[in-house]
C-alpha positions, 0 to 999 in steps of 0.5 A: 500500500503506497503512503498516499492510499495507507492515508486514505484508509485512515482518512476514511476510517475517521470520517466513518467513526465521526459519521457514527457518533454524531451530526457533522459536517466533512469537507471533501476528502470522498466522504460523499463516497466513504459514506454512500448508502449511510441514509443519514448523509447528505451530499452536497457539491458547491460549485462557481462559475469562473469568474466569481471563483477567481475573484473569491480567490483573488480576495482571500489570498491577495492574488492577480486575476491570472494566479488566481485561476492558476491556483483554482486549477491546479487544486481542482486537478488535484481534487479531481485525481484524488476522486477518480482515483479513490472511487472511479468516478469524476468528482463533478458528477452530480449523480454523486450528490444529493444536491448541488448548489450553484453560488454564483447564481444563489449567492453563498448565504443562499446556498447556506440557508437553502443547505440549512433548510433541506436538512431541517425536512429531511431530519423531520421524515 
């Protein structure tokens, strides 16, 4: 087992025993896929078009329009391989997630209550 699979066996195997003791929230590192068929999960995907993207990232790490869709890439290639190398499948695919949300056309706090709102029902069915 290379280090970087000895890794996610760890990762997973956390993200599994925290799924089970309580109500949390994991970012990334497949748990929509370390957890699938768990119906207490919620899958969510959070995506952006271009241009918002690059200018949240031109914010937050004080970047010039062309490092910053630069770094955007070279992250999402890294999440990307991660995926398809963990489950085989494409980390975009929606069919992965329950729900996908679109900030650039909800707006983040939107998403955030829409988020909020989806799990509140479905904790009541």
């Amino acid at each position: 087992m290379s280090h970087d699979d000895a890794i996610f066996v760890s990762e997973s195997r956390i993200i599994r025993n925290l799924a089970e003791k309580k109500p949390c929230v994991i970012i990334g590192r497949c748990a929509n896929w370390v957890l699938r068929g768990d119906p207490k999960v919620f899958h969510i995907f959070v995506t952006s078009n271009r241009k918002d993207a690059i200018d949240r990232v031109m914010k937050k790490d004080h970047l010039q329009a062309d490092a910053a869709l630069k770094r955007i890439e070279q992250v999402n290639k890294g999440r990307s391989n991660h995926y398809l190398q963990y489950t085989g499948r494409r980390w975009t695919d929606a069919h992965d997630y329950d729900l996908v949300f679109n900030t650039s056309a909800l707006g983040i706090d939107q998403c955030v209550d829409m988020v909020e709102n989806c799990i509140k029902q479905r904790q009541k069915a």
